[in-house]
C-alpha positions in Angstrom: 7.4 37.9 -29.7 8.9 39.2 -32.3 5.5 40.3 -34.4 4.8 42.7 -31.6 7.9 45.0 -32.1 6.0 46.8 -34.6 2.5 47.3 -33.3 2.9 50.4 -31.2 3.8 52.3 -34.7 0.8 51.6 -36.1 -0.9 53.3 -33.1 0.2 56.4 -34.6 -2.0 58.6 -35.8 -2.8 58.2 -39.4 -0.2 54.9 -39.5 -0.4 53.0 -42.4 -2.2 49.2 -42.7 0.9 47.8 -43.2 4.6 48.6 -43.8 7.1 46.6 -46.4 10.6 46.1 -45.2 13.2 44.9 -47.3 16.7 46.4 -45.6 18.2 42.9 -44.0 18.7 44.2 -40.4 15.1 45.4 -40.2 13.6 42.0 -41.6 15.8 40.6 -38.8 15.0 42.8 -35.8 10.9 42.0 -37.0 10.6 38.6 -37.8 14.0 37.2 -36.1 14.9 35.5 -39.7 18.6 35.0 -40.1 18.6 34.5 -43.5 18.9 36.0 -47.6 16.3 37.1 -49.9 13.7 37.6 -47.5 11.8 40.9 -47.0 8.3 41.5 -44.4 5.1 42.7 -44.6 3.9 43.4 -41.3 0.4 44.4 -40.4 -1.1 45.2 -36.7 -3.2 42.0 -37.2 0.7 39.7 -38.0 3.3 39.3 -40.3 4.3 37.7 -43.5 7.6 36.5 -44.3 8.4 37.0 -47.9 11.5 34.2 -49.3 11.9 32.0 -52.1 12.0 28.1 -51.6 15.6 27.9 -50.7 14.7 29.2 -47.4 11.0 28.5 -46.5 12.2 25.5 -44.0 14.2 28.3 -42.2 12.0 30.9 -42.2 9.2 28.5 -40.7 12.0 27.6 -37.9 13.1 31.1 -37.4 10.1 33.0 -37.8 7.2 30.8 -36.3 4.8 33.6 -35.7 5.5 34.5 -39.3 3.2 33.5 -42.3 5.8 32.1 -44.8 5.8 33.4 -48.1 7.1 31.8 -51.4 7.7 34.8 -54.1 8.5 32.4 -56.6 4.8 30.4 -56.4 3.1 34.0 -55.5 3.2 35.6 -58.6 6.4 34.9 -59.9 8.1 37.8 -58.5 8.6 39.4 -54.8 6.4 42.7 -55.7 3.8 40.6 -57.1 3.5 38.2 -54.2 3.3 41.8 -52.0 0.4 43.1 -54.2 -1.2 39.4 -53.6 -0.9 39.6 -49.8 -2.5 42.9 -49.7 -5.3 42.4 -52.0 -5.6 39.2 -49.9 -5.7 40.5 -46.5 -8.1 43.9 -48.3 -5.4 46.4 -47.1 -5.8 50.0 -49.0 -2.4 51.3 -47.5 1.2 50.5 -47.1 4.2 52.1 -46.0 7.6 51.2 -47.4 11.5 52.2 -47.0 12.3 54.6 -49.6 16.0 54.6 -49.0 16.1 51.2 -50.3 13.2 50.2 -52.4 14.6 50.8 -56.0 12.7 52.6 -58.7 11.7 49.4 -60.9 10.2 47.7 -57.6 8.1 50.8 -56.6 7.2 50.9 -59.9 6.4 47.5 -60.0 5.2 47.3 -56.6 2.4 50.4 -58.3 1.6 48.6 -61.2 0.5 45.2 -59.1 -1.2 46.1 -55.9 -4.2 48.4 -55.2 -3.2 50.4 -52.4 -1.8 53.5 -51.4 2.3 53.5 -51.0 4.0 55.5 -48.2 7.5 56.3 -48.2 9.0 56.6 -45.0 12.2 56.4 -43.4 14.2 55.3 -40.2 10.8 53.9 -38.9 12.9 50.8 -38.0 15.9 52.5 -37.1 14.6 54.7 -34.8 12.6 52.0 -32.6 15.6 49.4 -33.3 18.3 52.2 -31.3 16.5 51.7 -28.1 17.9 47.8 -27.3 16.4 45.8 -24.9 17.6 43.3 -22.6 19.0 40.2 -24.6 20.1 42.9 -27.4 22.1 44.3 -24.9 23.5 41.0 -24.0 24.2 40.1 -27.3 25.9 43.5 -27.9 28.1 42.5 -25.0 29.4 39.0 -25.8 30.1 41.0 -29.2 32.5 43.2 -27.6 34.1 40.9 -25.3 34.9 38.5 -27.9 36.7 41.6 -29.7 38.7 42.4 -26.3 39.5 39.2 -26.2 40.8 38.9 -30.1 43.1 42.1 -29.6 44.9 40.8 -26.5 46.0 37.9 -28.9 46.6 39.8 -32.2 48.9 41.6 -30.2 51.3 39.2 -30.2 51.3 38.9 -34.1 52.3 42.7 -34.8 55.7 43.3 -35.6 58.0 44.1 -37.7 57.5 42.8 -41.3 54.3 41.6 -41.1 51.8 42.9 -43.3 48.5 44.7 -43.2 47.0 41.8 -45.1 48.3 38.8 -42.9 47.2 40.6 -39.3 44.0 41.6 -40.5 42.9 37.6 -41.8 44.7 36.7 -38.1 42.3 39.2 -36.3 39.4 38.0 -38.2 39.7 34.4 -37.5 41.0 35.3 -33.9 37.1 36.4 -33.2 35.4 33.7 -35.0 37.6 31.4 -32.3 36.2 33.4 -29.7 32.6 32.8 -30.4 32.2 34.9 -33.1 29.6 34.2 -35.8 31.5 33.3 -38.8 30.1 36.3 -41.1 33.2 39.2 -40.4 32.3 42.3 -41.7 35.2 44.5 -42.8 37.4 44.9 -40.3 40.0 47.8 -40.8 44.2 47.3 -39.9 46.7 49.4 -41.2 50.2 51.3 -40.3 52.4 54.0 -40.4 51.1 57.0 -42.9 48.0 54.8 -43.9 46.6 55.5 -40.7 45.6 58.9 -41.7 42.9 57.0 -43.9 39.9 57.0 -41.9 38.8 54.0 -43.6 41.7 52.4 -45.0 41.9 49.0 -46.3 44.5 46.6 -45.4 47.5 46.1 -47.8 50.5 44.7 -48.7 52.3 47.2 -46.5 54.6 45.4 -44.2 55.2 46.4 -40.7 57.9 49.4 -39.8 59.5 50.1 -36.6 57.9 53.1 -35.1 55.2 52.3 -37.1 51.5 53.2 -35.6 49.3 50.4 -36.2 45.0 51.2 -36.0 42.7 48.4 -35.8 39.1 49.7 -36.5 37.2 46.0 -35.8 34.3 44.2 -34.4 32.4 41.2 -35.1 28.7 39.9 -34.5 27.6 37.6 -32.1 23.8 36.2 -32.9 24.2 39.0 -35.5 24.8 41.7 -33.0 27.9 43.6 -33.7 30.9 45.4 -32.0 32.8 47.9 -33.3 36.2 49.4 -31.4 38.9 50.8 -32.3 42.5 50.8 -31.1 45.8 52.4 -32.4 49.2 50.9 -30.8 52.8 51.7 -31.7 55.5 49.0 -32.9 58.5 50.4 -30.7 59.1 53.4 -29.1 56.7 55.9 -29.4 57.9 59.5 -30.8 57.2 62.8 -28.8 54.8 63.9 -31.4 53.0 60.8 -31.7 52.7 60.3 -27.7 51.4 63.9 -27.6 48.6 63.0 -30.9 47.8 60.1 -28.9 47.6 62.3 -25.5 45.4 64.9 -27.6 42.8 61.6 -28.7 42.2 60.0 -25.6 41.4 63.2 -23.6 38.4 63.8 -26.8 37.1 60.5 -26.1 37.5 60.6 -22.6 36.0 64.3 -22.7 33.3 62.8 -25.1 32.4 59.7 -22.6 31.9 62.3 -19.6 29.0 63.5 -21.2 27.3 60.7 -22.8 24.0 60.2 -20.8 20.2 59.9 -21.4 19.0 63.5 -22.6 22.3 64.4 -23.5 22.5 66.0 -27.1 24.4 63.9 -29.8 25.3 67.5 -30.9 26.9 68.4 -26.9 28.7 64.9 -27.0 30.6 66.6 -30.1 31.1 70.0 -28.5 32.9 67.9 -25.7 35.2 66.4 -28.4 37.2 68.9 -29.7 37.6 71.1 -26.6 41.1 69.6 -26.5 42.1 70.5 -29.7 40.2 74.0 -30.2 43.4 75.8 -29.5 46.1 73.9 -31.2 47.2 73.3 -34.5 45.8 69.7 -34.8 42.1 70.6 -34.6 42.0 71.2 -38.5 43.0 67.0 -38.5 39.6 65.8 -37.0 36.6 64.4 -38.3 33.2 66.1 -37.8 31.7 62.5 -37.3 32.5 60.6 -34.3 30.1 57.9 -33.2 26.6 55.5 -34.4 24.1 53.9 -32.9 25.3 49.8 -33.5 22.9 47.1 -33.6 22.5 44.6 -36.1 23.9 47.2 -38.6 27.3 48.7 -37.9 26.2 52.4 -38.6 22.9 53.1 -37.0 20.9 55.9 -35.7 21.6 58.2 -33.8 24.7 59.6 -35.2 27.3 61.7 -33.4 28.3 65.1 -35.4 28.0 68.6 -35.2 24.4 70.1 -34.9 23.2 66.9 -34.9 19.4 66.5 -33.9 19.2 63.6 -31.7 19.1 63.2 -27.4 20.2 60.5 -26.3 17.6 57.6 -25.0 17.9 55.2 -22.2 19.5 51.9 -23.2 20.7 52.9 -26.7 24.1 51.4 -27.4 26.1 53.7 -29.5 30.3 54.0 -30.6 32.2 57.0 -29.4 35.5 57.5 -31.8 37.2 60.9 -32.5 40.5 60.8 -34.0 43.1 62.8 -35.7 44.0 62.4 -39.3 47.2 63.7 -40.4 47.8 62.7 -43.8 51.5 62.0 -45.2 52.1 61.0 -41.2 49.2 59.5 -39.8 46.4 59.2 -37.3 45.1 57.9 -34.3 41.6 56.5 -33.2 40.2 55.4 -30.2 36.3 54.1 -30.3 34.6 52.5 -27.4 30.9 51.3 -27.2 28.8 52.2 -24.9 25.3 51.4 -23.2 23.5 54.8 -22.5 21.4 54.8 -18.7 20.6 57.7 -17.0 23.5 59.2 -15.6 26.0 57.9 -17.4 26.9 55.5 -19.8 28.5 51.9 -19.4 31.9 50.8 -21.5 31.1 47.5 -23.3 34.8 47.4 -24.0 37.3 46.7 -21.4 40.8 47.5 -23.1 41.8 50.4 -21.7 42.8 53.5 -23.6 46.3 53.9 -22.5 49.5 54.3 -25.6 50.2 50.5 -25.8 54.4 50.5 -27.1 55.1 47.0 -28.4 
């Protein structure tokens, strides 16, 4: 039940009698709630679902073991209808995100309820990285429908095509998949804009001997994928097929250590031993992988000295690349279940130089 997710934090010691969530994935991943304008208030003893009247009817479907919440009739206002539950309910403490509550609701949040506020951070997060079984399935389906959607869009890149038009075709290609019909922004672009690690798609038509990087994913029951692919319209150049060489063997290098109690840090060590001697190791980036759930960039992150070891049954991306800019880059991002011993590839394109 989804209530439950939270109750072994509040076994810690000197835990809070509640905790305030407001970031969308979080309200999600605690109350199941697919919906806006919602927010939780989660106590050991249950939850309260906080929404306005647009989506009460939803909430009560979504969130059955949920006490619905209408701001709007509690006070007027969503900090108000908070300082009512916890007055309600007697509660003298609360902890809340600080990344995301804004000054004028902590400081309306103060001037209403009669409790002690906790900041805290990646509470969620950090219990939301270890997925369990129907996550993981959902992560899955995720990346299968993106397999799937490259195999076609492949057939759409060549020459005069735009950014624009293959990006909208690789979009709808996963919603006719089984993708849920809320694309986040997917990334496709060619020839020198590939050295922009997070380019946008433009108006930039297809070249011959263009590289073309596709940086996607989509969710499915809000659970996203996120791979990456770079292919070549023509004949590949000898520099570019030894770029492309150089990229596969960091993620490939990078995958051979990705296990339970390995270092984040040591996955990123394993990166860059292919490049350490030659001229292109000033070209990568220092960040090469997130934790994915409902939220495309979660914990733990992949970069030098990073802190985090690596837990059973986190899913996480792997992507390296080499940005070269005025010529252009490559990328290669896979996503991955982490067990013990090794890790399992939830996508099944392989990484090969594809020459179209």
């Amino acid at each position: 039940m989804y209530n439950k997710r939270l109750l072994p934090w509040f076994n810690e010691p000197n835990a809070p009698e509640a905790i305030f969530l407001k970031k969308g994935p979080n309200v999600r991943w605690a109350s199941g709630f697919k919906g806006a304008d919602s927010y939780v208030l989660m106590t050991p003893n249950g939850g309260f679902l906080i929404t306005d009247p647009r989506y009460t009817e939803q909430a009560g479907l979504e969130a059955p073991d949920f006490t619905v919440v209408d701001w709007r009739s509690t006070g007027g206002s969503v900090m108000k209808a908070v300082a009512h539950i916890l007055k309600e309910q007697k509660l003298q403490s609360m902890a809340f995100e600080a990344d995301v509550l804004s000054f004028n609701e902590h400081r309306a949040l103060s001037d209403a309820a009669d409790a002690e506020l906790l900041p805290t951070e990646n509470v969620i997060e950090q219990l939301r990285s270890v997925k369990t079984p129907q996550e993981v399935e959902y992560l899955r389906a995720a990346c299968d429908i993106a397999c799937r959607a490259f195999y076609r869009i492949l057939d759409d890149i060549r020459v005069g095509v735009t950014e624009k038009e293959l990006a909208a075709k690789l979009s709808s290609y996963m919603v006719f998949e089984g993708a849920d019909t809320q694309p986040y922004g997917n990334i496709l672009i060619s020839g020198p804009n590939t050295s922009l690690l997070h380019g946008i798609p433009s108006d930039r038509a297809i070249q011959y001997g263009d590289f073309v990087l596709m940086d996607y994913g989509c969710q499915f029951n809000g659970y996203m994928s996120d791979m990456t692919r770079t292919v070549v319209v023509g004949k590949a150049s000898s520099r570019q097929k030894e770029v492309y060489a150089l990229e596969k063997q960091m993620l490939e290098d990078s995958l051979a250590v990705m296990r339970a109690g390995a270092k984040c840090a040591d996955v990123y060590e394993a990166s860059i031993q292919a490049i350490k001697d030659t001229p292109y190791f000033q070209y990568h980036y220092g960040g090469i992988g997130h934790g994915i759930g409902l939220f495309v960039h979660e914990v733990p992150f992949i970069r030098q000295n990073a802190p985090d070891v690596y837990q059973e049954n986190v899913v996480t991306t792997i992507e390296p690349g080499l940005y070269i800019p005025g010529w252009g880059g490559v990328r290669i991002e896979d996503q991955v279940i982490i067990q013990e011993g090794g890790n399992q590839n939830l996508i099944s394109v392989p990484h090969d130089l594809i020459e179209l």
